[in-house]
C-alpha positions as CSV (number, residue, x, y, z in Angstrom):
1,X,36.5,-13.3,-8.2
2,X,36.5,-12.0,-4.6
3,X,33.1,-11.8,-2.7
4,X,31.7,-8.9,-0.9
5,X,29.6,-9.1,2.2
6,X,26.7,-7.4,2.6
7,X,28.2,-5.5,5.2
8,X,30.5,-3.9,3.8
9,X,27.6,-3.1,1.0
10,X,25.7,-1.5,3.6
11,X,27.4,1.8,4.7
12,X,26.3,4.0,6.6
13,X,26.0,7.9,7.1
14,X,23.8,10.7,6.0
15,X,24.8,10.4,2.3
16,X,23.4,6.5,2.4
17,X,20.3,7.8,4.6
18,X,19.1,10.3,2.1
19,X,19.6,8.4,-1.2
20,X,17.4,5.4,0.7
21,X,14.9,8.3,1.2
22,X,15.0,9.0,-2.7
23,X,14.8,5.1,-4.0
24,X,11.7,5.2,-1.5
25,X,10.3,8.2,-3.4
26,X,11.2,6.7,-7.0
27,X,9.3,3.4,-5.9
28,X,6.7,6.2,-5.0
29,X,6.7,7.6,-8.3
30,X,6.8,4.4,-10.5
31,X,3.9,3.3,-8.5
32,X,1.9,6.2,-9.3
33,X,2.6,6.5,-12.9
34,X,2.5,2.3,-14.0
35,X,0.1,0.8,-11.8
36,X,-3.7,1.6,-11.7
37,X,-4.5,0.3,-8.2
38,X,-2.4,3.0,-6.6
39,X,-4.8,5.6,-8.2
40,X,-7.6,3.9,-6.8
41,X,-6.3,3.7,-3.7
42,X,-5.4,7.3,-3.7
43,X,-9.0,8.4,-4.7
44,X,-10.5,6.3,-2.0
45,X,-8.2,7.6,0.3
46,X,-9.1,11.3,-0.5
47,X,-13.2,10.3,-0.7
48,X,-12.5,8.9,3.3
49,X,-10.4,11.8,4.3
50,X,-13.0,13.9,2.9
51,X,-15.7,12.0,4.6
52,X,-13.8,12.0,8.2
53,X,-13.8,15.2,8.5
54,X,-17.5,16.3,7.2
55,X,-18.3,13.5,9.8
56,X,-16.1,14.5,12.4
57,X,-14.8,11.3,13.3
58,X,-13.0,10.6,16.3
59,X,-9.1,10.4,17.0
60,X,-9.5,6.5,17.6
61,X,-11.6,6.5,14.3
62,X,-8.9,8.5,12.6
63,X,-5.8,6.1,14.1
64,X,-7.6,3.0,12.7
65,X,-8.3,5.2,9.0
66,X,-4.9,6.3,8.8
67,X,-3.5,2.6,10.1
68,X,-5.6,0.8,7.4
69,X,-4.6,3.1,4.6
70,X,-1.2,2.9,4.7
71,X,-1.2,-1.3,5.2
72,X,-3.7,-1.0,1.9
73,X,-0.8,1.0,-0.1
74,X,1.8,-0.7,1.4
75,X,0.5,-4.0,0.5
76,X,-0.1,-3.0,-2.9
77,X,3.4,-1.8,-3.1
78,X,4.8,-4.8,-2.1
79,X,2.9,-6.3,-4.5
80,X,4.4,-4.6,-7.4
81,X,7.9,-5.4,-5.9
82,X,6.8,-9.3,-6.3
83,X,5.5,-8.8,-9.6
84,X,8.4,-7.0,-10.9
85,X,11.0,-9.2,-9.5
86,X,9.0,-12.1,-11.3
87,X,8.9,-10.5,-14.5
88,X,12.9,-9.8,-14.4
89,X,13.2,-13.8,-13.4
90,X,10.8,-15.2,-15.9
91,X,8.7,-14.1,-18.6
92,X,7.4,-17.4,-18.8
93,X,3.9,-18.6,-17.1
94,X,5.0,-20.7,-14.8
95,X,3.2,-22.3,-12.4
96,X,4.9,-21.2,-9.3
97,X,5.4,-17.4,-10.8
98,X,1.3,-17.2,-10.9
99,X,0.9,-19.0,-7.1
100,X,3.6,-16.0,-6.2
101,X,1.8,-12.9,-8.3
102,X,-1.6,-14.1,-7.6
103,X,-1.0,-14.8,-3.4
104,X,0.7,-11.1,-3.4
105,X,-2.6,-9.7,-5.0
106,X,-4.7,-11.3,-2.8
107,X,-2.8,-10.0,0.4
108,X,-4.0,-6.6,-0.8
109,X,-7.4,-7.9,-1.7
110,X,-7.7,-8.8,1.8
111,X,-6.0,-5.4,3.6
112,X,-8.7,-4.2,0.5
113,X,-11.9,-5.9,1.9
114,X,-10.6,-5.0,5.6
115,X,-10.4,-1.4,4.8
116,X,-13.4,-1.3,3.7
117,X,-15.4,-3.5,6.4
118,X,-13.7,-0.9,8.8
119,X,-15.1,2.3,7.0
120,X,-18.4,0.6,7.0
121,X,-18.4,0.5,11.1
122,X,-17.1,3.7,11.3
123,X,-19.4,5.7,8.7
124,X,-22.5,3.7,8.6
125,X,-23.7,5.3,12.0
126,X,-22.7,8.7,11.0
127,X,-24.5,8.5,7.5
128,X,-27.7,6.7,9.2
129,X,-28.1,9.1,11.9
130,X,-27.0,11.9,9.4
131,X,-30.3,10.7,7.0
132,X,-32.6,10.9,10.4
133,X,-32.3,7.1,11.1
């Protein structure tokens, strides 16, 4: 059976450009209809947008937001890419399949608990000066 490199796999041209545009917007999609912590992202993300601009936050403030948000749902994307590619390998429990699902899941715990020590030094001025503080 003859092999084929990767290179000549990958070609090039406007063609391969937009249908690697459209696998990005099915894993988009598949995210948002199968796996719950996407929606909770997205609802926290409209709650801070919503909350940036009542308060008026500032450009840096915004940068760091919009910075942290996307690590959180990229990081919870790539999580579902381990966790799938696990499930296709083994539907076993095996003990190196939970170390790999369960170290993915706690890389977004951690972008999770970031994101969130970040909106607390960004809005906890605004909503103690906001309730006369």
């Amino acid at each position: 059976m003859p092999t084929v490199s990767r290179d000549d796999l990958k070609k090039k041209g406007f063609k391969r450009l937009f249908k690697s545009f459209k696998y990005a917007f099915d894993g988009l999609k598949y995210a948002f209809k199968y796996e719950q912590n996407i929606l909770v992202h997205t609802l926290a993300t409209i709650l801070v947008v919503i909350a940036g601009i009542y308060f008026k936050i500032s450009q840096i403030e915004w940068l760091a937001i919009i910075l942290i948000i996307g690590l959180v749902i990229a990081t919870e994307l790539i999580n579902t890419s381990i966790e799938a590619t696990i499930d296709l390998v083994t539907k076993e429990t095996h003990p190196l399949a939970k170390i790999a699902k369960d170290t993915a899941a706690a890389a977004v715990l951690v972008f999770g608990l970031t994101a969130i020590i970040i909106g607390f030094i960004i809005f906890v001025p605004k909503i103690i000066t906001l309730i006369g503080g």
